[in-house]
mmCIF file as gemmi writes it, N, C-alpha and C atoms, coordinates in Angstrom:
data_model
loop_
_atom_site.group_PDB
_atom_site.id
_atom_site.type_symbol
_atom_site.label_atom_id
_atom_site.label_alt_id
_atom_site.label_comp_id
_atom_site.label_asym_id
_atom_site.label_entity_id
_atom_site.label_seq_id
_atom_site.pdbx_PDB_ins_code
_atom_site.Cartn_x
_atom_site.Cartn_y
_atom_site.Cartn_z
_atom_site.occupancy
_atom_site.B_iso_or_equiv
_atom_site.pdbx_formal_charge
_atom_site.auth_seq_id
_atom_site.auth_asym_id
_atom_site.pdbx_PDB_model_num
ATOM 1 N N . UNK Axp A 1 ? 0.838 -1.181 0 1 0 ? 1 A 1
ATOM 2 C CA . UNK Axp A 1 ? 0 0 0 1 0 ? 1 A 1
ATOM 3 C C . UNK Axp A 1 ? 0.882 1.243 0 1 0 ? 1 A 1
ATOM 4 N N . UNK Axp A 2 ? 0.577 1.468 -0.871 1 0 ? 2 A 1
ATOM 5 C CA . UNK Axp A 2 ? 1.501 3.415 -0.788 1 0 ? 2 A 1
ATOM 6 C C . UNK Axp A 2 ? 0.985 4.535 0.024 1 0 ? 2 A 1
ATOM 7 N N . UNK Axp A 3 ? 1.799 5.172 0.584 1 0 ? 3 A 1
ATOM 8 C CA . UNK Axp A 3 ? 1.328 6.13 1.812 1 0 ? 3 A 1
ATOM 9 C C . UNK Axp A 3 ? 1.086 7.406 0.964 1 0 ? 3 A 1
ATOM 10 N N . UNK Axp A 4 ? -0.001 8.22 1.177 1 0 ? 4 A 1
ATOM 11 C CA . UNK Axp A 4 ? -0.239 9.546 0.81 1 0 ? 4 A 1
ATOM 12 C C . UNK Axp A 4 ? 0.967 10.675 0.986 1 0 ? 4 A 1
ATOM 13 N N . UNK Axp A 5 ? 1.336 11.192 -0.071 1 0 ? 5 A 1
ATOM 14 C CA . UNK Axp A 5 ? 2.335 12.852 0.402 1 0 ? 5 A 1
ATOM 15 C C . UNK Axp A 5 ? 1.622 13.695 0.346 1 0 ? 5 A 1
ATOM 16 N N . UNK Axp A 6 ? 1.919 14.807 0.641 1 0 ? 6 A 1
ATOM 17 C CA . UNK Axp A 6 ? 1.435 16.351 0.631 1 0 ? 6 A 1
ATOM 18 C C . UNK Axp A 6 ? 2.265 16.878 -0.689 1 0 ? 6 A 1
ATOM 19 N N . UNK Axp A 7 ? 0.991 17.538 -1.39 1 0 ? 7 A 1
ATOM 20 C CA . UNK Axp A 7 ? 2.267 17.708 -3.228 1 0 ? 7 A 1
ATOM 21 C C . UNK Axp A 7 ? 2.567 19.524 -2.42 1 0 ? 7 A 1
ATOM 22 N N . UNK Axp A 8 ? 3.638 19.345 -2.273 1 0 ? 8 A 1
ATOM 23 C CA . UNK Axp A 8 ? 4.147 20.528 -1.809 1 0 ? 8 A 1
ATOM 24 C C . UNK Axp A 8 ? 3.747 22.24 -2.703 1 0 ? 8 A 1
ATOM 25 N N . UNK Axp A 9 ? 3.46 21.881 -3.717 1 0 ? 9 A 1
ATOM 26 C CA . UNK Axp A 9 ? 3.137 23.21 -4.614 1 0 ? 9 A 1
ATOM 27 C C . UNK Axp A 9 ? 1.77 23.752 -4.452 1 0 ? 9 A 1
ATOM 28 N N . UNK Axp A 10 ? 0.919 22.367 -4.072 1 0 ? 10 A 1
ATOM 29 C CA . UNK Axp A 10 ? -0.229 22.939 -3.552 1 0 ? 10 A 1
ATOM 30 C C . UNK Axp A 10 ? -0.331 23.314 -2.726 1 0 ? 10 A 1
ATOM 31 N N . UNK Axp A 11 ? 0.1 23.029 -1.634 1 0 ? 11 A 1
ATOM 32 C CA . UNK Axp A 11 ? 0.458 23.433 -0.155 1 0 ? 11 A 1
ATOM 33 C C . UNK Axp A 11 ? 0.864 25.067 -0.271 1 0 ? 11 A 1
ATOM 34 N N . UNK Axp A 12 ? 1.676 25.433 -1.298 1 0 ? 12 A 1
ATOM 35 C CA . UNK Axp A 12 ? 2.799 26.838 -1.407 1 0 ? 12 A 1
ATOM 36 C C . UNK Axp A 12 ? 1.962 27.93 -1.616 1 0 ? 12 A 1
ATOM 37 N N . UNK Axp A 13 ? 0.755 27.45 -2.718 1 0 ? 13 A 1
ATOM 38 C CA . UNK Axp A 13 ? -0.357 27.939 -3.399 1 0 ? 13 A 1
ATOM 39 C C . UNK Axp A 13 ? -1.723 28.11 -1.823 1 0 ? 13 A 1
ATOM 40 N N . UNK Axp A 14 ? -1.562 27.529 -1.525 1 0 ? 14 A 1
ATOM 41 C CA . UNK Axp A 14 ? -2.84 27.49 -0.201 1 0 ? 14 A 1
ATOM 42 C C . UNK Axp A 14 ? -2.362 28.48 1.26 1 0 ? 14 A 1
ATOM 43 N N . UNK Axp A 15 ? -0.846 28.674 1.05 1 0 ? 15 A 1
ATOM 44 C CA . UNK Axp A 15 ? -0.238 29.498 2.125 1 0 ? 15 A 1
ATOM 45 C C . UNK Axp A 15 ? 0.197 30.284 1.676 1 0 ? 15 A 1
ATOM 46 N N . UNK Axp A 16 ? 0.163 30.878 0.136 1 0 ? 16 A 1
ATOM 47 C CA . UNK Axp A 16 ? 0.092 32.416 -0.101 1 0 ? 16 A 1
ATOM 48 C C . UNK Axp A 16 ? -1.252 32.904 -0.176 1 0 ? 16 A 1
ATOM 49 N N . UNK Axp A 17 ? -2.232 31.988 -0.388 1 0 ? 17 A 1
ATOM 50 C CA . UNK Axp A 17 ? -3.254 32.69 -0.299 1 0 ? 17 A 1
ATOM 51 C C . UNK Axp A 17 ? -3.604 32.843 1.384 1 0 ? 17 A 1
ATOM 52 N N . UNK Axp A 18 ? -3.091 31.879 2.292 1 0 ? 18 A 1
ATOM 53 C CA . UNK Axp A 18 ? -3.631 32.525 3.818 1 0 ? 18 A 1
ATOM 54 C C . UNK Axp A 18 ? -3.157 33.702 4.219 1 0 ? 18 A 1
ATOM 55 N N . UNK Axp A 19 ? -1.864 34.184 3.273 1 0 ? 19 A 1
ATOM 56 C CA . UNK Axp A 19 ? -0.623 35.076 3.844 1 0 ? 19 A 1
ATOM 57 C C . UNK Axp A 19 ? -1.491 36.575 3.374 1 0 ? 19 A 1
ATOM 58 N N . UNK Axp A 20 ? -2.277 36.046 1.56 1 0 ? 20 A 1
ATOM 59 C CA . UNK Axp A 20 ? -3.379 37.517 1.477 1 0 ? 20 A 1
ATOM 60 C C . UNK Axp A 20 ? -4.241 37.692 2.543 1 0 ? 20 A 1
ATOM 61 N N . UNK Axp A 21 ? -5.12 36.546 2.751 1 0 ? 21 A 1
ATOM 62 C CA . UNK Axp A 21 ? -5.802 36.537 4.042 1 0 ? 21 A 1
ATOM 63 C C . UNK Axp A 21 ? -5.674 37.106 4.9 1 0 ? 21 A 1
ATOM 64 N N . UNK Axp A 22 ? -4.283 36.661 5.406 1 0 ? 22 A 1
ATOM 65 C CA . UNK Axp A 22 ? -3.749 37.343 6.584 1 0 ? 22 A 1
ATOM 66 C C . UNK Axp A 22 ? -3.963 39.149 6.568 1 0 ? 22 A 1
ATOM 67 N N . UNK Axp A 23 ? -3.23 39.527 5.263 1 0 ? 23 A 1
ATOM 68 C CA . UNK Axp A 23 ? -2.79 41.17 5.217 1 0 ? 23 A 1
ATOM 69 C C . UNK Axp A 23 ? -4.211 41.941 4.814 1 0 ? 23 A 1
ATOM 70 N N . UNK Axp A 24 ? -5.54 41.031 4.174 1 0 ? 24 A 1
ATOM 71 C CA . UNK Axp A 24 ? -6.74 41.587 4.315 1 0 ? 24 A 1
ATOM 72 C C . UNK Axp A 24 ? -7.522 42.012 5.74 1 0 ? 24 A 1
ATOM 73 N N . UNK Axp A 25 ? -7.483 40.608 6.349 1 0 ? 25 A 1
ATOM 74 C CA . UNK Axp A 25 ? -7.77 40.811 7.685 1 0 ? 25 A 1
ATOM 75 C C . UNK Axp A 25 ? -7.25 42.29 8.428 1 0 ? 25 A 1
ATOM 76 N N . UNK Axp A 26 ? -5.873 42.722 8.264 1 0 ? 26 A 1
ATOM 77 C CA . UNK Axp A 26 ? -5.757 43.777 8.707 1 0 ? 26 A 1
ATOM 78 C C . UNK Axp A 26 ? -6.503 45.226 8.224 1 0 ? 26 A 1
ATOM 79 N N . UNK Axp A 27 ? -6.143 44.631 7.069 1 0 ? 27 A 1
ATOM 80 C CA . UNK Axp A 27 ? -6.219 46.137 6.6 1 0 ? 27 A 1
ATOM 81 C C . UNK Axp A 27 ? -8.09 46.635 6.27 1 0 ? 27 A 1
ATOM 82 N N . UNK Axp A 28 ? -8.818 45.223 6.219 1 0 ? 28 A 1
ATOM 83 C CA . UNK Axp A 28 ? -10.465 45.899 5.954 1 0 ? 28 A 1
ATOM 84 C C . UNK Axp A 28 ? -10.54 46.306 7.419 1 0 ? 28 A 1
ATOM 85 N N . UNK Axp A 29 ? -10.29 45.973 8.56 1 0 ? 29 A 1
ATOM 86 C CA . UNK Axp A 29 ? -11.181 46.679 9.847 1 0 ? 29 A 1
ATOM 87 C C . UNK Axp A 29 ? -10.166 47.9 9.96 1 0 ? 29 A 1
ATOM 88 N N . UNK Axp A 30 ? -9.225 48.038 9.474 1 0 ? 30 A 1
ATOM 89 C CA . UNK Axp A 30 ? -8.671 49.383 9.588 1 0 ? 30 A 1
ATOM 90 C C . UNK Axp A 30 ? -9.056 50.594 8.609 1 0 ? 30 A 1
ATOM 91 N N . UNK Axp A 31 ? -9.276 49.929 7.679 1 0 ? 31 A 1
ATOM 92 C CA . UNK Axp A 31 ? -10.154 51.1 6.746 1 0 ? 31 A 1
ATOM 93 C C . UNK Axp A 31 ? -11.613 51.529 7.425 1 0 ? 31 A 1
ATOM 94 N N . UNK Axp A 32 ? -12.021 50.153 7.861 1 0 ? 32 A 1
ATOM 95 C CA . UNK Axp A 32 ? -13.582 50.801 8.648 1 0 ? 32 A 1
ATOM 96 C C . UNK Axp A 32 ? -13.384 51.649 9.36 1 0 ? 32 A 1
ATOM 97 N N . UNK Axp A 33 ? -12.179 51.573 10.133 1 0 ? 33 A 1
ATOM 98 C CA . UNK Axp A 33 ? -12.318 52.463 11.767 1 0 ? 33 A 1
ATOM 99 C C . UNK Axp A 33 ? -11.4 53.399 11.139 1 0 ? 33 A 1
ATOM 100 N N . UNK Axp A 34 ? -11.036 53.697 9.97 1 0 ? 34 A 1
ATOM 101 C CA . UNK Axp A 34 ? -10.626 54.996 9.604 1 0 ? 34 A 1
ATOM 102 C C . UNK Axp A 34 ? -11.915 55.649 9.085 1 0 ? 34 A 1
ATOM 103 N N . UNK Axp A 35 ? -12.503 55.025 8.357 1 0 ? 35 A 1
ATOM 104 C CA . UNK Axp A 35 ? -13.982 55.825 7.433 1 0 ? 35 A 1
ATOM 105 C C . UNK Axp A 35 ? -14.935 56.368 8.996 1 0 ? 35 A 1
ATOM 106 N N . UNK Axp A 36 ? -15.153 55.214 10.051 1 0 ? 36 A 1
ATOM 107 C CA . UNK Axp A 36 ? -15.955 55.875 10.719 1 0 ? 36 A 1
ATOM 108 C C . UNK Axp A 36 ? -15.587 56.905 11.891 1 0 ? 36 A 1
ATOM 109 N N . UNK Axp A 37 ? -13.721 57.047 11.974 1 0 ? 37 A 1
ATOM 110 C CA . UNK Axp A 37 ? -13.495 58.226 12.801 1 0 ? 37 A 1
ATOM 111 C C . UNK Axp A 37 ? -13.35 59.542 12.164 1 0 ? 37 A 1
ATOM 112 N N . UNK Axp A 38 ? -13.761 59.029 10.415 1 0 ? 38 A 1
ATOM 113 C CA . UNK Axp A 38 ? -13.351 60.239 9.985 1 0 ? 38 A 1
ATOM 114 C C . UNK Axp A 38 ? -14.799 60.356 9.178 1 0 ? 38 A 1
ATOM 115 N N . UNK Axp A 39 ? -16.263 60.844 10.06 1 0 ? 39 A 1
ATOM 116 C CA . UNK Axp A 39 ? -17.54 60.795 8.794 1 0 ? 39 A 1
ATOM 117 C C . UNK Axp A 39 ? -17.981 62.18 8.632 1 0 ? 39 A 1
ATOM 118 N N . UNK Axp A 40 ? -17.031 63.314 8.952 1 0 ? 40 A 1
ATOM 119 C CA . UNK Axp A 40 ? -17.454 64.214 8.066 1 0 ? 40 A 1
ATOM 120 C C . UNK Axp A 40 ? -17.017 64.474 6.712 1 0 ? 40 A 1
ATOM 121 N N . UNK Axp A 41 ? -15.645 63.752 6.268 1 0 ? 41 A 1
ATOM 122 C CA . UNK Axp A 41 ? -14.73 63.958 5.635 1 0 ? 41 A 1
ATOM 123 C C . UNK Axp A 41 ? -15.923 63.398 3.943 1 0 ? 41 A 1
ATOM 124 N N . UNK Axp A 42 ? -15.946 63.699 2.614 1 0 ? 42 A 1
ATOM 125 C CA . UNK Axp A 42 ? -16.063 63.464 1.823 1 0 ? 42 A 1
ATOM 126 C C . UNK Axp A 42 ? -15.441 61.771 1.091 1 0 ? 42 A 1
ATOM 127 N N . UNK Axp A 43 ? -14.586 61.233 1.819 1 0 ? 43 A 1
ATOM 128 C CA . UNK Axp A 43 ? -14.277 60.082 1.012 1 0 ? 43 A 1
ATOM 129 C C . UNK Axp A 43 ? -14.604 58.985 2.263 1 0 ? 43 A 1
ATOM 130 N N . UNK Axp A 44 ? -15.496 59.178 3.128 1 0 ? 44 A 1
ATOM 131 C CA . UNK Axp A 44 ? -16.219 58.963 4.124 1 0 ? 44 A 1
ATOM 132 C C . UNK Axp A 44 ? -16.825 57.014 3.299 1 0 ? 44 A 1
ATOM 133 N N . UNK Axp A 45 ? -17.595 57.577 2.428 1 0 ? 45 A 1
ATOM 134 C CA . UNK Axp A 45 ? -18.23 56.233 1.899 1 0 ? 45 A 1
ATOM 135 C C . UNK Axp A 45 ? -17.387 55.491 0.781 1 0 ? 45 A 1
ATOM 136 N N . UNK Axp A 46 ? -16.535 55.93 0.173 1 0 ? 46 A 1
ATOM 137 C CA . UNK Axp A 46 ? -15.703 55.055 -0.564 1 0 ? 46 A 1
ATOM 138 C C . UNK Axp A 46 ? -14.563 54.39 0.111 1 0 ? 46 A 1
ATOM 139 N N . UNK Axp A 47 ? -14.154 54.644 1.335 1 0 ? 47 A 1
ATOM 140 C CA . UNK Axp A 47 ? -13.004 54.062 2.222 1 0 ? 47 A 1
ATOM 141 C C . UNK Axp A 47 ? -14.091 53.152 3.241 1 0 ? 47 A 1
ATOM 142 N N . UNK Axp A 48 ? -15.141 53.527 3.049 1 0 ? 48 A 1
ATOM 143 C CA . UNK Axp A 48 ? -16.166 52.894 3.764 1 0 ? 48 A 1
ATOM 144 C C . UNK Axp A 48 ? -15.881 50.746 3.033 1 0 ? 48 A 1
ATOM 145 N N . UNK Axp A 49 ? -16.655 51.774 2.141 1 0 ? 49 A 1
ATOM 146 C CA . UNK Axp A 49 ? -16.823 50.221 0.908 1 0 ? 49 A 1
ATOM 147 C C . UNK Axp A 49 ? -15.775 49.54 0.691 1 0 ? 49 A 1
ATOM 148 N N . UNK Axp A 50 ? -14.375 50.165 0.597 1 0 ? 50 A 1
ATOM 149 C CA . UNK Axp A 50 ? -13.444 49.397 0.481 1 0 ? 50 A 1
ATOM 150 C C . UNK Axp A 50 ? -13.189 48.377 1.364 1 0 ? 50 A 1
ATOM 151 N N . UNK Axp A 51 ? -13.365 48.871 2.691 1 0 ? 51 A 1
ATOM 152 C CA . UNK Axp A 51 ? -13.103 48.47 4.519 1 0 ? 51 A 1
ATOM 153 C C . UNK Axp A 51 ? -13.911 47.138 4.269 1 0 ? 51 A 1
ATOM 154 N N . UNK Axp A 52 ? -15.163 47.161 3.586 1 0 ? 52 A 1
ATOM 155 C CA . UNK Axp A 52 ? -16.342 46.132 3.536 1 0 ? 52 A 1
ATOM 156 C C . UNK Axp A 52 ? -15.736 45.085 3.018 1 0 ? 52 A 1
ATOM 157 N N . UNK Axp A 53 ? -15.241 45.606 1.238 1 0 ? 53 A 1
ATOM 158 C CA . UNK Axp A 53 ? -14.679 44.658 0.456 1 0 ? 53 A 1
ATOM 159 C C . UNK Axp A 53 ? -13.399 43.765 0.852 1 0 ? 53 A 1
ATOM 160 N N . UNK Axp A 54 ? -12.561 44.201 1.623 1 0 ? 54 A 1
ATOM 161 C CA . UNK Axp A 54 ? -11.272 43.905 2.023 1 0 ? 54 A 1
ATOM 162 C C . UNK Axp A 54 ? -11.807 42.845 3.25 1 0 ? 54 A 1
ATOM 163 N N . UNK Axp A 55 ? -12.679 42.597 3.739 1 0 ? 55 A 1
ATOM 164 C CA . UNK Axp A 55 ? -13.247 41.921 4.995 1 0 ? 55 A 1
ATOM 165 C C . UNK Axp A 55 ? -13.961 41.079 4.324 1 0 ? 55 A 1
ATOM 166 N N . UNK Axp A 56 ? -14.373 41.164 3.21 1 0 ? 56 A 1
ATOM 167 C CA . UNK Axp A 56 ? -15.005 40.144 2.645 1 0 ? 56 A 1
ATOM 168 C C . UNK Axp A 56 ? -14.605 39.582 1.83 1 0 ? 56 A 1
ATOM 169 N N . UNK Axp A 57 ? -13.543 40.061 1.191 1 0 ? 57 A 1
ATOM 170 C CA . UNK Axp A 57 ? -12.43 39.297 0.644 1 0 ? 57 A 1
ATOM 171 C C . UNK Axp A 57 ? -11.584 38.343 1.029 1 0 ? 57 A 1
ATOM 172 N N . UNK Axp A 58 ? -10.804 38.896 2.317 1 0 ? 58 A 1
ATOM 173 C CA . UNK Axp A 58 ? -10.287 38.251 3.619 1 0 ? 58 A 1
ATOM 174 C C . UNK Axp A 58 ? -10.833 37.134 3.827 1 0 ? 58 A 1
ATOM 175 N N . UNK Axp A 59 ? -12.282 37.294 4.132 1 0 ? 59 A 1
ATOM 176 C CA . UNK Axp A 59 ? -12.813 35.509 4.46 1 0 ? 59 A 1
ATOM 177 C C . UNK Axp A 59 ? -13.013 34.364 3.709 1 0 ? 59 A 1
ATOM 178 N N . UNK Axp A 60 ? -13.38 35.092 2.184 1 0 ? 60 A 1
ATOM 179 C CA . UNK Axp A 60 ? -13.057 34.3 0.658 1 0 ? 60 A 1
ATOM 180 C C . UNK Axp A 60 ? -11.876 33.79 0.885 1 0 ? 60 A 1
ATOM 181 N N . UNK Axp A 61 ? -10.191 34.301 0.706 1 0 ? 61 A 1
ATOM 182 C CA . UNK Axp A 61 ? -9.209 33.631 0.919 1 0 ? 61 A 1
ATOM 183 C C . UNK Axp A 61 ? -8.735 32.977 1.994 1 0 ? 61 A 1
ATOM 184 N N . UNK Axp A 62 ? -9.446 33.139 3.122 1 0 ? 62 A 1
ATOM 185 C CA . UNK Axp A 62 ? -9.033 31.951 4.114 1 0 ? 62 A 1
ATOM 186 C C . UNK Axp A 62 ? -9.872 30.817 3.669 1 0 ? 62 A 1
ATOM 187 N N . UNK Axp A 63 ? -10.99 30.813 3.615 1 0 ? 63 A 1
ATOM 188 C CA . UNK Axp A 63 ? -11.784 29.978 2.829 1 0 ? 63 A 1
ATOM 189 C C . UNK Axp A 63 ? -10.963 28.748 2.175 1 0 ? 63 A 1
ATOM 190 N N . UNK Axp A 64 ? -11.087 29.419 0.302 1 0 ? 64 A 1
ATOM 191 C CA . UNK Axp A 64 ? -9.572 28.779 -0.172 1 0 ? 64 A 1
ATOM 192 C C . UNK Axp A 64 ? -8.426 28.435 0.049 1 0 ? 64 A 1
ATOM 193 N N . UNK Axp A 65 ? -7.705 29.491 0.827 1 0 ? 65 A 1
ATOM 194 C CA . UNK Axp A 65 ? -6.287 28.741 1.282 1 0 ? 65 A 1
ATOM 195 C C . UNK Axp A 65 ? -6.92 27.867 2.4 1 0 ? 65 A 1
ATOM 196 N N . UNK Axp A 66 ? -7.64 27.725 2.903 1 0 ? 66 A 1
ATOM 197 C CA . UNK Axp A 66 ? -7.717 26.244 4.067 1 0 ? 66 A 1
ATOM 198 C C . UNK Axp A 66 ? -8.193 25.416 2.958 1 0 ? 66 A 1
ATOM 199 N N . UNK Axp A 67 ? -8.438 25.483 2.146 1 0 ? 67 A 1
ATOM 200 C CA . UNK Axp A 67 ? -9.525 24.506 1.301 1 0 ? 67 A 1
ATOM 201 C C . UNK Axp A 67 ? -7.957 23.868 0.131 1 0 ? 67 A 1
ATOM 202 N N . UNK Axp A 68 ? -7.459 24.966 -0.111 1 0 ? 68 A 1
ATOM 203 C CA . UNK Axp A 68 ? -6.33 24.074 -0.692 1 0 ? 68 A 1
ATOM 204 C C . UNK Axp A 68 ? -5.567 23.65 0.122 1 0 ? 68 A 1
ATOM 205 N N . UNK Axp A 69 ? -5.034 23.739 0.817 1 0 ? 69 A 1
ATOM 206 C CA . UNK Axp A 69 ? -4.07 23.165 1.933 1 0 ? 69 A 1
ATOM 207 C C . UNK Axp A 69 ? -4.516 21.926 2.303 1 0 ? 69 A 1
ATOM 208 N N . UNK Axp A 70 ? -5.762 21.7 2.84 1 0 ? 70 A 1
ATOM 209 C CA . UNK Axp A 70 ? -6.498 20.755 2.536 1 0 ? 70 A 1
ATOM 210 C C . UNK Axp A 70 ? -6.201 19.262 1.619 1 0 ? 70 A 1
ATOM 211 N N . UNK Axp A 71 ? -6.937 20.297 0.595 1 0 ? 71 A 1
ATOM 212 C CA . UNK Axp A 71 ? -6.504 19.317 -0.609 1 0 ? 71 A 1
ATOM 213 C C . UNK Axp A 71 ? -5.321 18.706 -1.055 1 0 ? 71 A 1
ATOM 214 N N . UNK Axp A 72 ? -4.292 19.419 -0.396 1 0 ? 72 A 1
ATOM 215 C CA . UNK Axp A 72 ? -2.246 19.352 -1 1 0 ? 72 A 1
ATOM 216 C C . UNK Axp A 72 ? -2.341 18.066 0.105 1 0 ? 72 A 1
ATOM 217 N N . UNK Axp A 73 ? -2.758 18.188 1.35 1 0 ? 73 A 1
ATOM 218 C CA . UNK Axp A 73 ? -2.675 17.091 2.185 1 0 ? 73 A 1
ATOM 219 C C . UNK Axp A 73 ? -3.69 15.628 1.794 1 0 ? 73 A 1
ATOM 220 N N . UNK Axp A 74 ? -4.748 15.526 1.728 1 0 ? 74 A 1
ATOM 221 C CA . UNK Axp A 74 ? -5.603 14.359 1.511 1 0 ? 74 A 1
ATOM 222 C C . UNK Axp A 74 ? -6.299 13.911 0.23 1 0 ? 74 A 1
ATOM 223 N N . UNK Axp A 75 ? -6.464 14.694 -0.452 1 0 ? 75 A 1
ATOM 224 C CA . UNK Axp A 75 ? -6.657 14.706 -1.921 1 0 ? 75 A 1
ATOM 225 C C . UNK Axp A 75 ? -5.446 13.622 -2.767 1 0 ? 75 A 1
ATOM 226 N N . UNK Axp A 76 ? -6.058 12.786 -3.312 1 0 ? 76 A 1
ATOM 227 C CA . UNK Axp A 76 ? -5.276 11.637 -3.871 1 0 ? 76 A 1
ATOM 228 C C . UNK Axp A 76 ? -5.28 12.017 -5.159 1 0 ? 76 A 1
ATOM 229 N N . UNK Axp A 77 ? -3.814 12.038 -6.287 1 0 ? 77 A 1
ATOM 230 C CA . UNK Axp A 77 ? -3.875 12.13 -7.541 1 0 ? 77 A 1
ATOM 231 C C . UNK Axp A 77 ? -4.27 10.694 -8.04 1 0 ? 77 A 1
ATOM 232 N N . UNK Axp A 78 ? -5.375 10.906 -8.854 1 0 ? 78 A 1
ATOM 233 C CA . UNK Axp A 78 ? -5.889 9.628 -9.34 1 0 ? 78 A 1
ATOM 234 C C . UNK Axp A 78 ? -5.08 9.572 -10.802 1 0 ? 78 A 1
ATOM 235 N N . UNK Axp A 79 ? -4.373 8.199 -10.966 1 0 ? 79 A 1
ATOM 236 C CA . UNK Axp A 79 ? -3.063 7.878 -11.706 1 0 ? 79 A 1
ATOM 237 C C . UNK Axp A 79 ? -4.168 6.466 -12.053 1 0 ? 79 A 1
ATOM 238 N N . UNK Axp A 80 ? -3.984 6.319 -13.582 1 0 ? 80 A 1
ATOM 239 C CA . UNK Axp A 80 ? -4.533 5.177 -13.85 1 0 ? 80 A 1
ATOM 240 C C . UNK Axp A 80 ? -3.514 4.394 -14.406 1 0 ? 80 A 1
């Protein structure tokens, strides 16, 4: 019986995307709490939306990078 590997490239591919993850996570709740200490200011709602998008982006790529990482580990190449 042959033992399962981890194909390392998928793995590389699943931990740059946690690493975007990672730098979204920061940066959407910091755009929020910049848009809402700053709501008289005119760019008030477009740093708004961004803050949104970047947080919801963020959870898309953890998503995927756990989902490939995942896959680099237990996912069998089917070889006929």
């Amino acid at each position: 019986m042959k033992t399962k590997k981890t194909d390392k490239e998928i793995l590389i591919n699943g931990l740059k995307k946690m690493g975007i993850s990672l730098f979204l996570m920061f940066l959407g709740p910091t755009l929020i709490y910049i848009a809402f200490s700053n709501q008289e200011k005119k760019l008030y709602i477009p740093i708004l939306i961004i803050g949104i998008i970047a947080c919801c982006t963020a959870i898309l790529f953890a998503f995927k990078g756990l989902n490939t990482i995942l896959d680099s580990m237990f996912k069998s190449k089917k070889t006929t």
